[in-house]
C-alpha positions in Angstrom: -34.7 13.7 6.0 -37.7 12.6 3.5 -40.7 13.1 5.1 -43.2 11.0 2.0 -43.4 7.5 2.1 -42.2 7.0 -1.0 -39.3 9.5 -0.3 -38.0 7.0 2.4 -38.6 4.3 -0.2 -36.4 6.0 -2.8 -33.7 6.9 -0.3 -32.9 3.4 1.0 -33.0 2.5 -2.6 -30.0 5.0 -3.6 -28.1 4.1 -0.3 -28.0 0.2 -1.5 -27.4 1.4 -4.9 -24.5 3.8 -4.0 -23.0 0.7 -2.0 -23.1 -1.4 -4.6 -21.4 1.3 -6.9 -18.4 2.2 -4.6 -17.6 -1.5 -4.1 -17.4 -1.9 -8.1 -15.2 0.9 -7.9 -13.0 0.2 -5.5 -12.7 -3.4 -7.3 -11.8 -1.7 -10.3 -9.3 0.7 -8.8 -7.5 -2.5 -7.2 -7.3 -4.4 -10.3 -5.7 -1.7 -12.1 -3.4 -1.1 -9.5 -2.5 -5.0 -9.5 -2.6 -5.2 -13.4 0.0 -2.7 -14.0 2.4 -3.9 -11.0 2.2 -7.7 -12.0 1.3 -7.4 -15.9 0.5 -10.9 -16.6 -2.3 -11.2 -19.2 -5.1 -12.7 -16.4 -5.2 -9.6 -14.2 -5.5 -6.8 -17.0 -8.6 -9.2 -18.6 -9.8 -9.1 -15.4 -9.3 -5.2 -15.2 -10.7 -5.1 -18.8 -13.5 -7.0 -17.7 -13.9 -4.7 -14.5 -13.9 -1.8 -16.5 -16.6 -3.1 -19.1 -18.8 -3.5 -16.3 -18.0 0.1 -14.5 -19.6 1.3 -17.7 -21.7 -0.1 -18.2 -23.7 0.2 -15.5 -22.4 4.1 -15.6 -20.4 4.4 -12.7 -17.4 6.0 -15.2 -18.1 7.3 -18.3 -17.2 5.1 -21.1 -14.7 7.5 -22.7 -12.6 6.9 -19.2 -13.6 3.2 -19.7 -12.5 3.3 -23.2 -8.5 5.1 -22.1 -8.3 2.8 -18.8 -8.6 0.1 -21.4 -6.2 1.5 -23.6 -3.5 2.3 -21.1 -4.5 -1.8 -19.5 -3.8 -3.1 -23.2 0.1 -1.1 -23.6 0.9 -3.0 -20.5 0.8 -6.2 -22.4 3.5 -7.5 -25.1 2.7 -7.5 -28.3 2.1 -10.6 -30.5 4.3 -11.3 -33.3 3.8 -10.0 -36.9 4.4 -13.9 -38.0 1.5 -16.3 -37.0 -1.0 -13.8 -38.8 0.7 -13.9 -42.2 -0.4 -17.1 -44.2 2.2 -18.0 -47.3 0.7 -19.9 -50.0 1.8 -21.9 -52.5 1.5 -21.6 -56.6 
């Protein structure tokens, strides 16, 4: 147990702040369970999203960020080759 005042500050602090952090995490852990059994474009942007904020606030490293993003964007079909190309006229 901290026996300084400001000890007993900084513990209370860490216990709200390691709250806070295993709620993001278990958020994030549920949306990437329920992006990659549903696979519709809204719940891996919201997976994406989750992830962005997982690292940025360093809860995961953004390397693990960075391959849960990866693996979130495979799991969507590609666009077609088409609608990018522009044909022009002489």
């Amino acid at each position: 147990m901290p026996v300084t005042k400001t000890a007993k500050r900084a513990l209370r602090s860490s216990k709200k702040k390691a709250q806070i952090n295993s709620a993001l995490r278990s958020r994030l852990e549920i949306a990437i369970r329920l992006a990659k059994s549903k696979k519709s474009e809204k719940t891996v942007e919201e997976a994406v999203s989750l992830t962005d904020r997982a690292a940025k606030r360093k809860i995961i490293h953004q390397n693990k960020a960075a391959r849960m993003k990866s693996s979130l964007s495979k799991l969507l079909p590609k666009k077609s080759a088409k609608t990018s190309k522009k044909t022009t006229k002489k």
